[in-house]
C-alpha positions as MATLAB code, in Angstrom:
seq = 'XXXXXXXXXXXXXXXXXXXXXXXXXXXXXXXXXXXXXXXXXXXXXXXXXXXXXXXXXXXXXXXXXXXXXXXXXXXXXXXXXXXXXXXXXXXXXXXXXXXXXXXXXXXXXXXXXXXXXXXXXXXXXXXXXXXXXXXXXXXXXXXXXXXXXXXXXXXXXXXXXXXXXXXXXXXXXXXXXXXXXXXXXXXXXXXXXXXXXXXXXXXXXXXXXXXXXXXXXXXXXXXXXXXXXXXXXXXXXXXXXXXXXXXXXXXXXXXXXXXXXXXXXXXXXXXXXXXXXXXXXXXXXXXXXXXXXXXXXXXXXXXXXXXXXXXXXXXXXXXXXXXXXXXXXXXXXXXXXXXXXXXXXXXXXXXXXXXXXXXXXXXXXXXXXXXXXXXXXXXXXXXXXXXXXXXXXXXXXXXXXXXXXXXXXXXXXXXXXXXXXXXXXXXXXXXXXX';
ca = [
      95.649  143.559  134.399;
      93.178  146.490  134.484;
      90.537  146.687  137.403;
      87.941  145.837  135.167;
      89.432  142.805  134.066;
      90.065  141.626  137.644;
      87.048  142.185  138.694;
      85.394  140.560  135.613;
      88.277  137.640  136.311;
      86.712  137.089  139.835;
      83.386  136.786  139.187;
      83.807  133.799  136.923;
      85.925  132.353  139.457;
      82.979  132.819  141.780;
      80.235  131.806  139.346;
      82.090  128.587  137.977;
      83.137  127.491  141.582;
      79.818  126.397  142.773;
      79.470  124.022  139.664;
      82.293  121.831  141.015;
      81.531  121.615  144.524;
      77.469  121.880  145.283;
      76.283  122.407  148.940;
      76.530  118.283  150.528;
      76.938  117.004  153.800;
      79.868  114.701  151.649;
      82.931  116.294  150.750;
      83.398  116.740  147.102;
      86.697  117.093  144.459;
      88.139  115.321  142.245;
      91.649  114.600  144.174;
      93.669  111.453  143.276;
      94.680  111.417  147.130;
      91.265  111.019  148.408;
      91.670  107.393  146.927;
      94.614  106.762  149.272;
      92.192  107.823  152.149;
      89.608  105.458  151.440;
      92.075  102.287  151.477;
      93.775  103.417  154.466;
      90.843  103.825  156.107;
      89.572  100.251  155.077;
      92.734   98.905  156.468;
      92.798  100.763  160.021;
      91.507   99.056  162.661;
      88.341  100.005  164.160;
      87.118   99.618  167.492;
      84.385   97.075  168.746;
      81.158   98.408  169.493;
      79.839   96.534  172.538;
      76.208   96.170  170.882;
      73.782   92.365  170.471;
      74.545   90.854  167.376;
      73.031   92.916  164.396;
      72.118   92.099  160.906;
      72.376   94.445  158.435;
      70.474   94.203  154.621;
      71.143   96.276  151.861;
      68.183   95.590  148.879;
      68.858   96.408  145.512;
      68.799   99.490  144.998;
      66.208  101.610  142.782;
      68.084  102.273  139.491;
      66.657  105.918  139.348;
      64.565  105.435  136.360;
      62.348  107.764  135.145;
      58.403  106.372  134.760;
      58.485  108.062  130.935;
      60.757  105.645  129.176;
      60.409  108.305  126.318;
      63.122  110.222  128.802;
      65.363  107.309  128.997;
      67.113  108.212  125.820;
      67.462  112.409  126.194;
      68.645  111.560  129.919;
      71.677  109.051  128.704;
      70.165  106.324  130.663;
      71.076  103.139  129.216;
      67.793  100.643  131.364;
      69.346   97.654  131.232;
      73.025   98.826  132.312;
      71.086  100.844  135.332;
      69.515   97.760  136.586;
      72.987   96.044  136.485;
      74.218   98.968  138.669;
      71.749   98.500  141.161;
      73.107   95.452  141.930;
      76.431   96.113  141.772;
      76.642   99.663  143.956;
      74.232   97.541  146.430;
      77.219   95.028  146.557;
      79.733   97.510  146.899;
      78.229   99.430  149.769;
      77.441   96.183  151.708;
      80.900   95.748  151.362;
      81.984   98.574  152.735;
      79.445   98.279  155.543;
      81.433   94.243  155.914;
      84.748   96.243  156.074;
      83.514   97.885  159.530;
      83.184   94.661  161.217;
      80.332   96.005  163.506;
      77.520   93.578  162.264;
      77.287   89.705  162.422;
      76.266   89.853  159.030;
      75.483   91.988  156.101;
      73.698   90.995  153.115;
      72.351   92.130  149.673;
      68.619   91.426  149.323;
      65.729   91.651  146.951;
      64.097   94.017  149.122;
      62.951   94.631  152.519;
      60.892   91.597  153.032;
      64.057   90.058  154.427;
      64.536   89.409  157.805;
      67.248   92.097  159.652;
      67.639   94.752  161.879;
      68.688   97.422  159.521;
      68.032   98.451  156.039;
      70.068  100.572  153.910;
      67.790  101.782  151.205;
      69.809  103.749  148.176;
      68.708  105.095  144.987;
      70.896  105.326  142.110;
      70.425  109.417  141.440;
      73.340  109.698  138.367;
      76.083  107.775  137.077;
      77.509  108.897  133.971;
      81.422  107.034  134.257;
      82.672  110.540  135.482;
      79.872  111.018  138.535;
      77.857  108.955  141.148;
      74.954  110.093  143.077;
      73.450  107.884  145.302;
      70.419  108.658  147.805;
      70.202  106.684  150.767;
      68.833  106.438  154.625;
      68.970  103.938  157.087;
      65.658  102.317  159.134;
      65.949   99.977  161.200;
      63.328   96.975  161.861;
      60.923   99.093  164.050;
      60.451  101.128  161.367;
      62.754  104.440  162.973;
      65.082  106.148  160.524;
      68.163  106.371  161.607;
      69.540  108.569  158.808;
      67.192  110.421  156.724;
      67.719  110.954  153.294;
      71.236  112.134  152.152;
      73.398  111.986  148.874;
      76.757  110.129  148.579;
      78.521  111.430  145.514;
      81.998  111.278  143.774;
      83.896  112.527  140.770;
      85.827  110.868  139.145;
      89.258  112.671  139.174;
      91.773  113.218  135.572;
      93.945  110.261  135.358;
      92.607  108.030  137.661;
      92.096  105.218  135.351;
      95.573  105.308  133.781;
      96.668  105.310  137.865;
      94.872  102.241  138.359;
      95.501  100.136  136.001;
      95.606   97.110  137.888;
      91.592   98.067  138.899;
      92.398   97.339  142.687;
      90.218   99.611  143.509;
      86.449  101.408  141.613;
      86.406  104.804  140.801;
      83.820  105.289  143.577;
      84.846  103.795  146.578;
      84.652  107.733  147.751;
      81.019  106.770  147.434;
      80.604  103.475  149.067;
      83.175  104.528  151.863;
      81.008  108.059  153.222;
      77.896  105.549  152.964;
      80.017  103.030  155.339;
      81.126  105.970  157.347;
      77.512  107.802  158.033;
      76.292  103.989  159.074;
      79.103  103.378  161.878;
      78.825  107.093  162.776;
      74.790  105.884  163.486;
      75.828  103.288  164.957;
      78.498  104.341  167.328;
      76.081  106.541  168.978;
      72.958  104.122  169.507;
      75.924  102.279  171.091;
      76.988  104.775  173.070;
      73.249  105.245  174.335;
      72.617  100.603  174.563;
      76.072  101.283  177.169;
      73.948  103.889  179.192;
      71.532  101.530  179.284;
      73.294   98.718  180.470;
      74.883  100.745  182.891;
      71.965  102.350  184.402;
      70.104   98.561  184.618;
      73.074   97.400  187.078;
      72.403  100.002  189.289;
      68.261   99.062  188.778;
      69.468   95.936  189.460;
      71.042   96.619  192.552;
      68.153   98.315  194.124;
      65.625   95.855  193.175;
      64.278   97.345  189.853;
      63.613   95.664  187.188;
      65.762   96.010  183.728;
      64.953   97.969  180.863;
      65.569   97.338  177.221;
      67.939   99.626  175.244;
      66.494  100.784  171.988;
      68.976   98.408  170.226;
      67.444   95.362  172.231;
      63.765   96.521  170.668;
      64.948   96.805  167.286;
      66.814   93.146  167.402;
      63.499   91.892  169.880;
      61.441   93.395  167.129;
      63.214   92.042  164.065;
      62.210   88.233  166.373;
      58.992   89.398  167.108;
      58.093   90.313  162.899;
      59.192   86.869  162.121;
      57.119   84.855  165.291;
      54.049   86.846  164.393;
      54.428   85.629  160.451;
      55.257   82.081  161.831;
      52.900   81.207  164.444;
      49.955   84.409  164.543;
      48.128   82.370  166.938;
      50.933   82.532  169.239;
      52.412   86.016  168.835;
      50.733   88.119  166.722;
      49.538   90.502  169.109;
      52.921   90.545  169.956;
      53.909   93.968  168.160;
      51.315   96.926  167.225;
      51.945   98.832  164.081;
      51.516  102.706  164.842;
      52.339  105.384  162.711;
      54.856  104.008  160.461;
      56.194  102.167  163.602;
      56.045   98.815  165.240;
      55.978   98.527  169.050;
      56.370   96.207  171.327;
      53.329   95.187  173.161;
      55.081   92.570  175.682;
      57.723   90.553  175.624;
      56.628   86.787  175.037;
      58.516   84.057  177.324;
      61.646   82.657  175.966;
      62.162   79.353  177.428;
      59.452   77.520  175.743;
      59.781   75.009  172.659;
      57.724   77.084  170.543;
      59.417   80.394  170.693;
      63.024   77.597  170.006;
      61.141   76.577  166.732;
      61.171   79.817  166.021;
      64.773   80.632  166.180;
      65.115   77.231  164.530;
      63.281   78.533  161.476;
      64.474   82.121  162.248;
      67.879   80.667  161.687;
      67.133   78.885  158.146;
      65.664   82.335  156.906;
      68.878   83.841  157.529;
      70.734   81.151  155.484;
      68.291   81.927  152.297;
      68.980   85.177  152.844;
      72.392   84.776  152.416;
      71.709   82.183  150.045;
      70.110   84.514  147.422;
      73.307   87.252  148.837;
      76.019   84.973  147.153;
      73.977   85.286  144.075;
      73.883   88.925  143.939;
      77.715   89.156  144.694;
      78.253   86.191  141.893;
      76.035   88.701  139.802;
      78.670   92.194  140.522;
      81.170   89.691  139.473;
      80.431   89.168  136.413;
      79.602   91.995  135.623;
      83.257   93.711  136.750;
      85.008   93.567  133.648;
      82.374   94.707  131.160;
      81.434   97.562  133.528;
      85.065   98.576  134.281;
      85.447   99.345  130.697;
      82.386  101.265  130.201;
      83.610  103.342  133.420;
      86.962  104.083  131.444;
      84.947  104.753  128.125;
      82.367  106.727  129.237;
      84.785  108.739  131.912;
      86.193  111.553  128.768;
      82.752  111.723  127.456;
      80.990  112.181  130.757;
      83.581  114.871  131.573;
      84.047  116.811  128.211;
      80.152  117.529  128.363;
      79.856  119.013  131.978;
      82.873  121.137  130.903;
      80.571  122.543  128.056;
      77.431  122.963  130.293;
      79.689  124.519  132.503;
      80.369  127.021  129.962;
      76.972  127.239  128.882;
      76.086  128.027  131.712;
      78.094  130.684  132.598;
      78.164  132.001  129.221;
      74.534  132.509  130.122;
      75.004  134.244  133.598;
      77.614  136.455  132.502;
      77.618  136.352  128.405;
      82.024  136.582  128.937;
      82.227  133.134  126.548;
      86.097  133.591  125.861;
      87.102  134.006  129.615;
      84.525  131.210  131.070;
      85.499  128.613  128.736;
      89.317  129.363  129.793;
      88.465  129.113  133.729;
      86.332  125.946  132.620;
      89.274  124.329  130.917;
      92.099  125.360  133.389;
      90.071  124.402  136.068;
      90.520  121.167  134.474;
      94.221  120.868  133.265;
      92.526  121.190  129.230;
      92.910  124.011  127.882;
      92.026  124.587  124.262;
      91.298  120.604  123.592;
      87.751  121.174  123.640;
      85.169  122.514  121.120;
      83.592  125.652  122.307;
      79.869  126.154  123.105;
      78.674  127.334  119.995;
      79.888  124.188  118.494;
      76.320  122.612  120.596;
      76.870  120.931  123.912;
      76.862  117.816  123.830;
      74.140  115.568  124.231;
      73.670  113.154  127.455;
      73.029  110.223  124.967;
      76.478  110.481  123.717;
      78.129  108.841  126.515;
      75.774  106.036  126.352;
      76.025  105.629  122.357;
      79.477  106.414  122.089;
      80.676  102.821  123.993;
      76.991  100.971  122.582;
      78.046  101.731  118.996;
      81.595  100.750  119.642;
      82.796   98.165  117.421;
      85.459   96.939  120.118;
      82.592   96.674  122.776;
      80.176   94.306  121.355;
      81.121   91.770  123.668;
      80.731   93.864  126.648;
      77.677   95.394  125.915;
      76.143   92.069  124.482;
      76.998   90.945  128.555;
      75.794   94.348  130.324;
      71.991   93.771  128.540;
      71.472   90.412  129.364;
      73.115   90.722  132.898;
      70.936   93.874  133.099;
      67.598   91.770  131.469;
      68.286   88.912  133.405;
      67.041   90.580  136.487;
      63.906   91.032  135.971;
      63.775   87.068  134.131;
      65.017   84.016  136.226;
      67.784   83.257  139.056;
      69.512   79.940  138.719;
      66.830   77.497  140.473;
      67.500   77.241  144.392;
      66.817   73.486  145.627;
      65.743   72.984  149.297;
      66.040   69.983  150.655;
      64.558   68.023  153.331;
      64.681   64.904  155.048;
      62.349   63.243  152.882;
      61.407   65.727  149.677;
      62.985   68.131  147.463;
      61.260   71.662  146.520;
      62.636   73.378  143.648;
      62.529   77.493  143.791;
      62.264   78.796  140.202;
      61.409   82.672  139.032;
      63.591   86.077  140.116;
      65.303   86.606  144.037;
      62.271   88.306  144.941;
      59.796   85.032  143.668;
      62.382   82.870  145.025;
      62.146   84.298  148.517;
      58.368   84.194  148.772;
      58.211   80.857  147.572;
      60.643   79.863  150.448;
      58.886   81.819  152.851;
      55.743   80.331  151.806;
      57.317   76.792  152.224;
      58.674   77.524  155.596;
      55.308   78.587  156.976;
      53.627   75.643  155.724;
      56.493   73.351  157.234;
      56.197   75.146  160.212;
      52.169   75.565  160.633;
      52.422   71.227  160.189;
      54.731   70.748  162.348;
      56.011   68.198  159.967;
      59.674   69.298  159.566;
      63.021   69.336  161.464;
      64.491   72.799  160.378;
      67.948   71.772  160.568;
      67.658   69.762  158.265;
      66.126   72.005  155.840;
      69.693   72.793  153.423;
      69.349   74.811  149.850;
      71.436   75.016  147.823;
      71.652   76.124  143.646;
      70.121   73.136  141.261;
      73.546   72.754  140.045;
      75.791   72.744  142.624;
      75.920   71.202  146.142;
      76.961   73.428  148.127;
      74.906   73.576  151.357;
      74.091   76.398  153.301;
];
């Protein structure tokens, strides 16, 4: 090979390199190993973290969609199968986040009206069947961010889907897992510093001092203290000041009394909608597996064959060497010469969409996708809450749902008129009680 060649050689390797692996605080590549990883770690027991109980809510996530709908189309974003997926990745990472076994609970919500301690807010950046980007950052209930915005992304390696046949396992669980990981990494340490804490009160203790709270005693205080001040103003409203962005504690309000045990009373029967409207959600990313597995098998060679020609594109355009680029582009890939080149037309983002919703073999599945994906923004199955001696019927999305049963909890609360144990909901067709 003659120096010029070589030297031409490298500096496609150089200039196609950064396309597969962008700067990211996540570790990128396609590698049918890293698949391995993620289930192993899953399985591997974890330490406890010697923290208060801590509940964790992921909301729905944003489904990325552009405010021009006219863009909807040239971007390859099928609305109704995006709004599916925010449900579905919002299930999957709360899953992951369950895996740890670090929180009492861990639910998928409507949106940050819940009650919790922590929110993981995503936003569904791209998901074409051969990539997932999702954006994401942690608050918790005082309103600090405990991880600013980052990027969780994947790629789908060659093969996978004929490797996992069986669908054990997603395609992205690379995703889900780093989201899992950065959480207990944020966690760990506020644990490490609630330890300090504790330590250093014994020795206050000891010499007469009063205690001090750890930041993770605010943050669950807080999350109490949101919920009393809804409940019962008169009683504890001034009990938290909202300050830039953040809620403080102004003082700590006595514990022992029967009103501040009402309000764990109806503290506790919030949780239980909560994880009421949760099981929906997760019936919801049921439902939805099989249709959506096959569009992530469909859409995988479509999604993949047109980054391999903007690839080229674009290096065709840094360095005008089509022949050679196209060659790196396709090696680096295991497909050489399968591919039409770039002045065939790259393909457009709207294929991998149209390619599976003009498939004669898919009607079924994309018949289920829209009105899974419409059925979002219409009506929940109607959520019955009974008491001891009427029946309320919650009608309308999650999110009406849950402000209809906050609504109804205040008013049962402000008249003093109800025993919240007894207060049970359950779906208008089944009788399951929660």
């Amino acid at each position: 090979m003659s120096l010029a060649l070589t030297a031409i050689s490298g500096a496609l390797l150089f200039a196609v390199a950064p396309m597969h692996a962008a700067a990211s605080d996540v570790e990128l590549g396609p590698r049918i190993e890293r698949e391995n990883e993620v289930q192993a770690a899953r399985a591997a027991p974890r330490p406890a973290l010697d923290i208060p109980p801590l509940r964790l809510a992921v909301p729905v996530l944003d489904p990325g969609l552009p405010e021009n709908r006219a863009v909807w189309e040239e971007r390859g974003i099928w609305p109704e199968l995006r709004r599916a997926e925010s449900v579905r990745c919002a299930q999957l990472i709360a899953d992951a986040i369950r895996g740890l076994g670090h929180f009492e609970s861990v639910i998928v919500a409507p949106d940050t009206s819940v009650s919790a301690d922590l929110y993981l807010l995503g936003e569904i950046a791209a998901s074409n069947g051969e990539d997932l980007k999702i954006g994401y950052r942690l608050l918790d209930a005082t309103g600090k961010t405990w991880i600013q915005k980052k990027t969780a992304r994947h790629r789908v390696p060659l093969g996978w889907h004929e490797n996992n046949t069986d669908r054990q396992a997603d395609p992205f669980d690379a995703v889900y897992a780093a989201i899992a990981r950065d959480v207990e990494k944020s966690l760990t340490a506020q644990a490490r510093r609630h330890a300090s804490t504790v330590k250093q009160n014994a020795k206050r203790i000891a010499r007469g001092k009063s205690p001090r709270m750890s930041d993770l005693e605010k943050v669950t205080l807080t999350r109490d203290l949101v919920l009393a001040g809804y409940f019962a103003p008169d009683r504890y409203g001034d009990a938290l000041k909202q300050s830039g962005g953040r809620m403080k504690i102004q003082y700590v309000p006595y514990t022992g009394d029967e009103d501040w045990s009402r309000i764990q009373s109806v503290s506790a029967r919030d949780d239980a909608f909560g994880s009421h409207l949760s099981g929906e959600y997760a019936a919801f990313a049921e439902k939805m597996q099989g249709s959506y597995a096959l569009w992530q098998q469909d859409s995988f060679p479509y999604a993949r064959e047109q980054r391999i020609l903007k690839e080229r594109a674009t290096a065709q355009g840094v360095l005008g060497a089509l022949a050679a680029v196209a060659t790196v582009a396709a090696v680096a890939d295991g497909d050489v010469g399968t591919l039409p080149t770039v002045a065939a037309g790259v393909a457009s983002t709207a294929l991998i969409v149209s390619a599976f919703r003009t498939n004669n073999r898919r009607k079924d599945q994309v018949r289920q996708l829209n009105e899974l994906g419409r059925s979002l923004q219409a009506e929940l199955a109607p959520s019955v809450v009974e008491m001891r001696e009427s029946t309320v019927t919650l009608r309308g999305t999650a999110r009406e749902q849950f402000q209809q049963w906050r609504s109804l909890l205040r008013d049962l609360y402000a008249n003093d008129a109800e025993d919240f144990e007894a207060v049970t909901v359950a779906e208008a067709d089944a009788g399951v009680e929660i």
